[in-house]
N, C-alpha and C positions, 0 to 999 in steps of 0.2 A: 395519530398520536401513539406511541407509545406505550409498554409498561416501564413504569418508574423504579421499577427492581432489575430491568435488565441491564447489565453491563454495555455502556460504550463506548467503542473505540474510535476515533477520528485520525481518521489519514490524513497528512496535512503534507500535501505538496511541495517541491523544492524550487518552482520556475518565482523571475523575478515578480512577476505579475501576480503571485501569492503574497499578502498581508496578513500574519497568523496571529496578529495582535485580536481579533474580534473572539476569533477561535479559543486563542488562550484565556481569554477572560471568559468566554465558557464552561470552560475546563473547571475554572475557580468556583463557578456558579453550581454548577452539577454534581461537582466534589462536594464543596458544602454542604450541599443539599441532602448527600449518602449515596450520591452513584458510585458505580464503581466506572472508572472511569482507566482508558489504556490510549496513550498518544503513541501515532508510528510516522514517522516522517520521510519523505525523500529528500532531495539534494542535487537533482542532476547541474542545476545553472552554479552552486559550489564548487561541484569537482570539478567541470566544465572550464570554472575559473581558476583552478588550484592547476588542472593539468596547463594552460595558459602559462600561470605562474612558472611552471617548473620548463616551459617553454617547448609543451607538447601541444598537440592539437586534437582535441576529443574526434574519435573513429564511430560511426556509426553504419550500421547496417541493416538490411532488410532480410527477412527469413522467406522463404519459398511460399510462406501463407500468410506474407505480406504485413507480418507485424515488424514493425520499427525499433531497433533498440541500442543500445551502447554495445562494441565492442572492448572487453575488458581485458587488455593484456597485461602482463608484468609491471608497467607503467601507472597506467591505467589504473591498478588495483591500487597501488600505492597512494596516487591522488585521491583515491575513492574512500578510505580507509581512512586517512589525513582529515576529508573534508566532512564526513560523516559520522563518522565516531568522535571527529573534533569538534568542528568547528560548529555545523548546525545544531549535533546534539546538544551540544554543552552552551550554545546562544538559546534553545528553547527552555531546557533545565532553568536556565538564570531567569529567564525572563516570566516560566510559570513561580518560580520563589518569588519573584517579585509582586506576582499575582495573589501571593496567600497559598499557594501549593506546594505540596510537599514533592515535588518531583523527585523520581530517581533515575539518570540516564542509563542504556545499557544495550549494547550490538548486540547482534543473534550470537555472538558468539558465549556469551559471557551465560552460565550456569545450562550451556546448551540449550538456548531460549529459542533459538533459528534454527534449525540442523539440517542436512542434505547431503547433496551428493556433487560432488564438483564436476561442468562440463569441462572438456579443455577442449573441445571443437565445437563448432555447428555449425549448421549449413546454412548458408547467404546466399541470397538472389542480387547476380551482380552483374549488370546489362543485358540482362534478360538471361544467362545462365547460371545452372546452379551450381557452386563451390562450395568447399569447406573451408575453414578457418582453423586453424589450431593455436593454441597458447591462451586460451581465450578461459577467464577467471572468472565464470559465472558460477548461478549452483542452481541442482533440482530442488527446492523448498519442500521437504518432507517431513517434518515437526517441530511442533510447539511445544513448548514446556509451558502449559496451561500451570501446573502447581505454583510455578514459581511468579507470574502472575498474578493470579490471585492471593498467594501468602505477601506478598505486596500490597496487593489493594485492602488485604484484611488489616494489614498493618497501617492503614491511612497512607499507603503515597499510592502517587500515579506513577504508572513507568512510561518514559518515552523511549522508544524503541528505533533502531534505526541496521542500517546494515554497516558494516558487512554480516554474512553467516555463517555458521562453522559449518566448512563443506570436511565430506571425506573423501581423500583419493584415494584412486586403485590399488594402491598398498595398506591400505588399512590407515595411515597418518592422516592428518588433522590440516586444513587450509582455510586461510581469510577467502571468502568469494562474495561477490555482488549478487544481489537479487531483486527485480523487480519492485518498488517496494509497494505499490497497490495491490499486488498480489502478495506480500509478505502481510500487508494489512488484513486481506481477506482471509488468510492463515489461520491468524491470532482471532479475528472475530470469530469464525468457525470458530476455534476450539475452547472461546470464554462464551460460545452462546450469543453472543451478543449484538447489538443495533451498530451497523457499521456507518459510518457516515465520510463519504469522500470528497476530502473540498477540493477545487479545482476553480481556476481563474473563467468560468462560465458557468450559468445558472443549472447544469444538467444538463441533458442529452438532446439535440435539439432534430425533428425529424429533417429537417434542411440546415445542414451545418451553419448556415449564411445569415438564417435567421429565425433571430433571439424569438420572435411570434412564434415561431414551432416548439417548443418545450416539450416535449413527454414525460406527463406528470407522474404519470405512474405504472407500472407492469404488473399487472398480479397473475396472468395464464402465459402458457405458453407460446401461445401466436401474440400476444401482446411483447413477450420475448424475444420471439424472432423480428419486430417490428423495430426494438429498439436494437437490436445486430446488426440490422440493416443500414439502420440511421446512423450505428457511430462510425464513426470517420477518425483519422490522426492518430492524436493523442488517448481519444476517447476510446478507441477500439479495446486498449489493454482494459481501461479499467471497467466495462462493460462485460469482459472478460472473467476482472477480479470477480466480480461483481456477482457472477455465476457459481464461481468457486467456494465463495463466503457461504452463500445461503446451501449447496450442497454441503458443507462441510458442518451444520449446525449454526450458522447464525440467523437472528431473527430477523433483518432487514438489512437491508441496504437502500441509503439514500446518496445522491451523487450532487452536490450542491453549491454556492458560490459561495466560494472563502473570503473572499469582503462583503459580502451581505451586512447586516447590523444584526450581532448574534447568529451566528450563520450555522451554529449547530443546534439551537434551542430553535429556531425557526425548520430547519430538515428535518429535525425530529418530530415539528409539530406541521409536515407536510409541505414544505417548500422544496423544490429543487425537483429530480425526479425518483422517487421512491420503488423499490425492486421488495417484492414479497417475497417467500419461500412458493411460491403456487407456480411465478413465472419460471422455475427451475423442475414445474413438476414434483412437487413435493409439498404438502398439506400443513408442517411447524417449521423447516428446514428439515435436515439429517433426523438421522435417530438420536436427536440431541447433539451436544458438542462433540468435536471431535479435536485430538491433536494432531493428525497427521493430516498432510495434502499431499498429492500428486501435483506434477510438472514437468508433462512431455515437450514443450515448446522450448525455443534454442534462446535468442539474447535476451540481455536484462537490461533494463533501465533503472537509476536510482531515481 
């Protein structure tokens, strides 16, 4: 369990098999209560559907170190941008007022809350050789605007968060780009301190992808770490990833847990799903406290 003054944030997934109805009536409860509380969402089966719509077909690729992700070109970004700053954002907003919550929606872009650096190549493993890519609208995730955050949360709303993020290009100008958003999660937990909570359409990390009997309840050391590196697979690889990020960069936990559960954040917080310490990163609280910046040397993004 938890402490009840720490800030937290919940990533809430974008695939169909996500129901964030449990989640946001969470959100209601925690608020209430005097958490502070920060929602970050993805979107991929949205844009996925908007590029569809617009009568594209979503690009995916593999990086040389066999992480999975969206290819973001010209197109791409536009669907991404449409579907994310529209459509989900603004259906979670609606649906936490419905809940009693004061939400406020708001992209990385908006008071420099996201910042980075835009790629416009990277390198893919594409039948067993390695190639680059160009045109491609991702970003390196390099700070947070903690202030603006929490002059939010001290104002009574929750902010939900989504991408795009304000990248910079090579000439010093200003660009919409995509970014990872489990890792734009663990960003924002790093640099508000706080208990990250990841939901996803499976209970947590399982040491046999195949099956749900293997759970790995929890990591607190480093070889418990590498035990759960081992075990994730797919999807799970990025956010085991996050996962590592968060607690180096200052947050207090990270739990990885199933988004239809009943209360699926009040039950992660109170040790369901699989729970990540700052110890399994080698580190004794997290960071030297929060931080607002993160690194991101790794090439595509997924929403």
């Amino acid at each position: 369990m938890t402490d009840d003054e720490t800030p937290v944030v919940i990533k809430i997934g974008g695939a169909n098999a996500v129901d964030p109805a449990g989640a946001l009536a969470d959100v209601a409860h925690l608020s209430a209560n005097g958490r502070s509380v920060a929602v970050v969402h993805g979107g991929s089966t949205a844009v996925d559907e908007t590029l569809e719509a617009l009568g594209e077909e979503p690009t995916y690729v593999e990086t040389p170190g066999g992480v999975v992700g969206r290819f973001t070109d010209e197109t791409a970004m536009e669907a991404f941008t449409m579907a994310m700053a529209g459509t989900v954002n603004t259906d979670l907003v609606c649906a936490l007022q419905n809940e009693g919550v004061d939400a406020i929606g708001l992209s990385g872009l908006d008071g420099k809350l996201l910042a980075g650096t835009r790629k416009s190549a990277v390198r893919v493993l594409e039948d067993g050789t390695k190639k680059i890519l160009r045109g491609d609208h991702s970003g390196t995730l390099e700070s947070v605007n903690a202030d603006l955050l929490e002059t939010l949360q001290a104002g009574g709303y929750v902010p939900v968060v989504g991408g795009p993020i304000l990248g910079t290009e090579s000439d010093g100008g200003y660009t919409a780009v995509n970014v990872d958003a489990d890792r734009a999660a663990a960003a924002v937990a790093g640099a508000l301190g706080a208990d990250l909570v990841v939901l996803t359409d499976v209970a947590g990390v399982y040491a046999d992808p195949d099956d749900e009997s293997t759970l790995i309840e929890s990591a607190t050391t480093e070889a418990d770490f590498e035990v759960l590196e081992h075990a994730a697979a797919g999807f799970m690889t990025k956010k085991v990833m996050a996962a590592a990020e968060a607690l180096e960069t200052g947050a207090s936990s990270v739990v990885v847990a199933d988004a239809n559960a009943n209360s699926p954040v009040l039950t992660a917080l109170d040790g369901a799903g699989t729970t990540i310490t700052p110890g399994a990163v080698g580190t004794a609280t997290g960071a030297d406290g929060p931080s607002a910046a993160v690194g991101d040397e790794r090439g595509v993004s997924e929403s």
